[in-house]
C-alpha positions as CSV (number, residue, x, y, z in Angstrom):
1,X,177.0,28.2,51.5
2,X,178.0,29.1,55.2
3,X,180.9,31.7,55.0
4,X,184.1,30.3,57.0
5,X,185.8,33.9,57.2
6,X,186.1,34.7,60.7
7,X,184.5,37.1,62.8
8,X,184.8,41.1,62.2
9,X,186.3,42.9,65.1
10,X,185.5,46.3,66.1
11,X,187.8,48.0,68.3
12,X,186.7,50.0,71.4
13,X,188.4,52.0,73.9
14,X,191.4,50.6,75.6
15,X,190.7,49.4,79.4
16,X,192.9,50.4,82.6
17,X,196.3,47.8,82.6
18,X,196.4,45.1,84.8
19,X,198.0,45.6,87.8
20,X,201.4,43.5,88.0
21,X,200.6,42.1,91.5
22,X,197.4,40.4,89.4
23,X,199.3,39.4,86.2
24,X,199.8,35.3,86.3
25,X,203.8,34.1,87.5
26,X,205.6,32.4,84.4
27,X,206.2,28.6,85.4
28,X,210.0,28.1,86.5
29,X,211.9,24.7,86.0
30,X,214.6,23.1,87.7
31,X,216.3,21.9,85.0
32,X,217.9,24.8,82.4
33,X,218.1,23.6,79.1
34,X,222.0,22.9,79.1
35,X,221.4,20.2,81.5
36,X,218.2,18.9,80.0
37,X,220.4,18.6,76.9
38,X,222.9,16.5,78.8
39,X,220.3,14.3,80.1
40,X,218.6,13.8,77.4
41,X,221.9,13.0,75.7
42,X,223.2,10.4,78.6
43,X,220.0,9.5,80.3
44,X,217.2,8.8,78.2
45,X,217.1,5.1,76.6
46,X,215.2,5.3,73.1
47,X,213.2,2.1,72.7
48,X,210.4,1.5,70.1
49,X,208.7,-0.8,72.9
50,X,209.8,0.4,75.9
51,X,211.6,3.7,75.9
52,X,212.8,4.8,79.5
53,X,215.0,7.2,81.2
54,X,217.5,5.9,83.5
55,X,219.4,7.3,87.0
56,X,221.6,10.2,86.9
57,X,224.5,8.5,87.9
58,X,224.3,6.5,84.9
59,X,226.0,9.2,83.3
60,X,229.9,9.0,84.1
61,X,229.9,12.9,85.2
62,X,226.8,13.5,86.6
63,X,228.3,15.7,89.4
64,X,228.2,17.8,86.3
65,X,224.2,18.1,86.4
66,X,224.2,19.9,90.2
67,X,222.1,19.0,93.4
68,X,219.1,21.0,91.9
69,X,218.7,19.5,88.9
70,X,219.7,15.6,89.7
71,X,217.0,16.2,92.9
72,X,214.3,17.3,90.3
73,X,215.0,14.9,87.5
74,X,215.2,12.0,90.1
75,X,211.7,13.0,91.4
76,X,210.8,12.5,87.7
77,X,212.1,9.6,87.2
78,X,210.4,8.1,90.8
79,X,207.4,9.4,89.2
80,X,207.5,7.7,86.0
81,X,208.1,4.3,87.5
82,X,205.2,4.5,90.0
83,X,203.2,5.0,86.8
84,X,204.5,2.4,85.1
85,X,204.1,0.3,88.0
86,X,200.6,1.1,88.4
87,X,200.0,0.4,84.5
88,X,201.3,-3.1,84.6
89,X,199.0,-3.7,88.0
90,X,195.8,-1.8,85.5
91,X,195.0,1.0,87.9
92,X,195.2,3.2,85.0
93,X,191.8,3.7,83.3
94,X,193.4,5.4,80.2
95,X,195.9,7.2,79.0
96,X,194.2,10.6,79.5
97,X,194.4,9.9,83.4
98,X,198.1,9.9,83.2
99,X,198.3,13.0,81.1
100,X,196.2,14.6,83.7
101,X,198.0,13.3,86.4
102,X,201.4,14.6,84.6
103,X,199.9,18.4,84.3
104,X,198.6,18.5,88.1
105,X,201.8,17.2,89.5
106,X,204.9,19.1,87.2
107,X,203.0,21.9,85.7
108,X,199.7,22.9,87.4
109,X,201.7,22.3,91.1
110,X,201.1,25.9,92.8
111,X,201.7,27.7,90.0
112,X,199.5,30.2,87.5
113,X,200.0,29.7,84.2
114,X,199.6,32.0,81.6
115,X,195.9,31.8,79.6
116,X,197.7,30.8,76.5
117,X,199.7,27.8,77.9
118,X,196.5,27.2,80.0
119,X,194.5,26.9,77.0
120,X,196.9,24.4,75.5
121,X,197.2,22.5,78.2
122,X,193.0,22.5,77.9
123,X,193.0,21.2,74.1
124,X,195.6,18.3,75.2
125,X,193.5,17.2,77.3
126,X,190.0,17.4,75.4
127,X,192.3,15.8,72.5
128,X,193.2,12.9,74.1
129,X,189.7,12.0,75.6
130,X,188.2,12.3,72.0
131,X,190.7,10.4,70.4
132,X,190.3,7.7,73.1
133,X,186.8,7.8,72.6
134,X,187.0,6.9,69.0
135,X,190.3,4.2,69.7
136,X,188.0,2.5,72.5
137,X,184.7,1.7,69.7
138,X,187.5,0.7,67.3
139,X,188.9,-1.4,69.7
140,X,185.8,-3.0,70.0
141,X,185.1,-4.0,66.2
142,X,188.8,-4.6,66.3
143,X,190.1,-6.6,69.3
144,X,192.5,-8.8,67.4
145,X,194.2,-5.9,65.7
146,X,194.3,-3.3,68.7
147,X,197.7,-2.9,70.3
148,X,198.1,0.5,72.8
149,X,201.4,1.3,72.8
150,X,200.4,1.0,68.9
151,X,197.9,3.6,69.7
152,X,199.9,6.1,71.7
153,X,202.4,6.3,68.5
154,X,199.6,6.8,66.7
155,X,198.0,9.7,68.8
156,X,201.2,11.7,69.0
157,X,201.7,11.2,65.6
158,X,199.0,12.8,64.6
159,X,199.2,15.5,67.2
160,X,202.8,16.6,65.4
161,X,200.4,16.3,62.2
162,X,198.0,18.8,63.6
163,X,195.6,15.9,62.1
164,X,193.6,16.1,65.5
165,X,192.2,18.9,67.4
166,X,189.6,19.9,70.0
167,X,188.5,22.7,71.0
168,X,189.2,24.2,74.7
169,X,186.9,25.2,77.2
170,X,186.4,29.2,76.8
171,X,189.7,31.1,78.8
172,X,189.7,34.8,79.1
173,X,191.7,36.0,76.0
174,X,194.3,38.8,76.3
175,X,196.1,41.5,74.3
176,X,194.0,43.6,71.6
177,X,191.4,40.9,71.4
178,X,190.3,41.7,75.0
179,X,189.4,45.1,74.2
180,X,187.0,44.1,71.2
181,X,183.8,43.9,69.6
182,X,183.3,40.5,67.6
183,X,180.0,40.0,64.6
184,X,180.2,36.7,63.7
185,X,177.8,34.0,63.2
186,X,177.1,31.0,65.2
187,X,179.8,29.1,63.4
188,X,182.1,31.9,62.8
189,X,181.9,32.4,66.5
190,X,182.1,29.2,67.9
191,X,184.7,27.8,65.6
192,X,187.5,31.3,66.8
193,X,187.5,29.9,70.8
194,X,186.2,33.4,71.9
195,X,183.9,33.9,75.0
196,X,183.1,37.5,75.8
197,X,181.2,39.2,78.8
198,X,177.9,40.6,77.1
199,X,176.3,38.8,74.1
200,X,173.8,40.4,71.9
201,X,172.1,37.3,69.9
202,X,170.5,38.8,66.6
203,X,167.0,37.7,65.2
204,X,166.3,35.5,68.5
205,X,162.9,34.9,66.4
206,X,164.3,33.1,63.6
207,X,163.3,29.6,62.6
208,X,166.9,28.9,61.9
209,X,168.1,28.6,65.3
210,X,166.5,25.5,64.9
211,X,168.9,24.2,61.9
212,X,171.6,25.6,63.3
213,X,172.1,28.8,61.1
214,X,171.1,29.4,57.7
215,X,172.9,26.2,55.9
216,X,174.2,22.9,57.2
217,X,177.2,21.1,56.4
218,X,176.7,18.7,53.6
219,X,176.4,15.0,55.7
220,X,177.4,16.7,59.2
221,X,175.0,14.0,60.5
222,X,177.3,11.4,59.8
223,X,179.8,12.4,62.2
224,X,178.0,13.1,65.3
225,X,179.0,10.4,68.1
226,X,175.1,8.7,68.5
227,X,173.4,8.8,64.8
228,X,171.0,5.8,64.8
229,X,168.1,8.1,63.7
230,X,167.2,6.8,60.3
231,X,166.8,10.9,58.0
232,X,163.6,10.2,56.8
233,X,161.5,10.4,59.8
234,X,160.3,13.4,60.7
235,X,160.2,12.4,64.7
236,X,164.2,12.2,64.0
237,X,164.8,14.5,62.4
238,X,162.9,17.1,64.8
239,X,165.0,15.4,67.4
240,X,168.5,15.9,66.1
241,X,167.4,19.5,65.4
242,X,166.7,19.5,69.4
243,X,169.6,17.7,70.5
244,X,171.6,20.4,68.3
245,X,170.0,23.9,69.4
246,X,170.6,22.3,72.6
247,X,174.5,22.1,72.4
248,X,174.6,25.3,70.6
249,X,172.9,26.9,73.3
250,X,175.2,25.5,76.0
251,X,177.9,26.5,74.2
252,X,176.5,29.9,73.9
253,X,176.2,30.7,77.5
254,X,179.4,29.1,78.6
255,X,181.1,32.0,76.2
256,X,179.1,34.7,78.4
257,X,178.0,36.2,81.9
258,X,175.1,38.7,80.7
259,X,172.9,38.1,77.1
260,X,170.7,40.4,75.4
261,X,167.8,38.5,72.7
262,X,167.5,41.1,70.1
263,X,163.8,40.2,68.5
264,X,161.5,41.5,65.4
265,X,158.1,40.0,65.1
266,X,158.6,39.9,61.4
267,X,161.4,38.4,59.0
268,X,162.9,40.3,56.6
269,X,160.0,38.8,54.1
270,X,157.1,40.1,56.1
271,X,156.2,36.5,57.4
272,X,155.9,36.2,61.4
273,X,158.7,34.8,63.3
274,X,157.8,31.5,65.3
275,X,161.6,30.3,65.9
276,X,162.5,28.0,68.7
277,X,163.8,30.8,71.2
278,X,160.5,33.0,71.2
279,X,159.5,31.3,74.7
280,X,163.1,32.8,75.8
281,X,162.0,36.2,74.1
282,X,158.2,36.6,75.7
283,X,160.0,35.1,79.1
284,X,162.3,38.0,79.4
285,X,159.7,40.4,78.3
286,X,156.8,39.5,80.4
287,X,158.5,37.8,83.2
């Protein structure tokens, strides 16, 4: 059975600081949290259907909320009912396009944010387009039954839930993990969101590339987005394995700007080594 332990880390020496001219600015907000209190106290309108926020002068003393703040929840507000405008005229493909639009114009707006509220922001993101991925087939087996407001509630329920996850694109990590050297396996590796500068891939001869390490997931098939391959072919079967090296490989190399294939012509039970990569191994050797 594949270990899910995560990867050993070996510390090396510490590297120079970073200067503070090069560090990433802390987004800044408008609106302190004493007034985002009172206006989400006298401003916001819960509905079930149609919750909404309404004008800062709704509130009887909204002189109370100051020039800065009423400006930038105003420009929030404007915002909000251009996109709702824009939903009921279906110029909004999904969603996810409104989420993005959301992060480019109050979060992503000539700012830098740090790599840990970048890589949030990142998962969000790759969330939602999975989950409306899998709401857009069941819409399709289900037309008479699908409702989307229905299936907003149910996506941020279950992002409270931590029921669904993705995960981000690689981001530069930071702090005592920076300074690092991680042995993991292929699953070990991919499943802790690292991405390092050098890789050293181990056994770059080994058949198991091919099946993805030494074990596979009981029924992992099963989930995979395009399965129509019946198990018992062999053609199929030597296919998904493809299709599967393939995305580990990509995956692989996103994480990392310089690899090293580490290679022995023999196993470890004195058979020769004919695994999927050799072409890779005899490429770099006799380019």
């Amino acid at each position: 059975m594949r270990s899910r332990q995560g990867p050993y880390i070996f510390p090396s020496p510490p590297s120079p600081p970073i200067p503070p001219l090069l560090r990433p600015l802390s987004p800044s907000s408008d609106i302190d949290p004493v007034r985002a209190g009172l206006i989400a106290d006298r401003c916001f309108c819960p509905d079930s259907e149609n919750p909404r926020l309404l004008r800062a002068n709704t509130f009887a003393r909204w002189d109370r909320l100051g020039y800065r703040a009423t400006t930038a929840y105003e420009e929030i507000v404007d915002w909000i009912e251009e996109q709702r405008s824009q939903q009921q005229q279906h110029l909004l493909a999904s969603p996810v396009v409104l989420i993005d639009r959301a992060i480019q114009k109050f979060l992503l707006k000539g700012r830098h944010l740090p790599y840990n509220q970048l890589a949030a922001l990142r998962e969000l993101v790759e969330t939602a387009v999975h989950y409306w991925e899998i709401d857009g087939r069941r819409r399709l087996n289900e037309p008479a039954t699908y409702s989307q407001p229905a299936a907003i509630a149910q996506f941020i329920q279950l992002l409270r839930r931590g029921t669904v996850t993705a995960n981000p694109f690689p981001v530069r990590t930071a702090g005592l993990s920076s300074r690092a050297i991680a042995l993991a396996t292929i699953f070990q590796y991919r499943a802790s969101r690292r991405a390092h500068k050098y890789h050293f891939w181990l056994d770059a001869g080994s058949p198991l590339w091919l099946s993805g390490g030494a074990a596979t997931l009981f029924a992992a098939p099963l989930f995979l987005q395009k399965h129509p391959w019946h198990p018992n072919q062999a053609e199929d079967v030597q296919f998904a394995n493809e299709q599967r090296l393939r995305r580990i490989l990509l995956d692989l190399l996103s994480r990392c700007s310089y690899l090293y294939l580490c290679h022995s012509e023999l196993a470890a039970n004195g058979q020769e080594q004919a695994g999927p990569l050799l072409p890779l191994v005899y490429a770099s050797i006799f380019p």
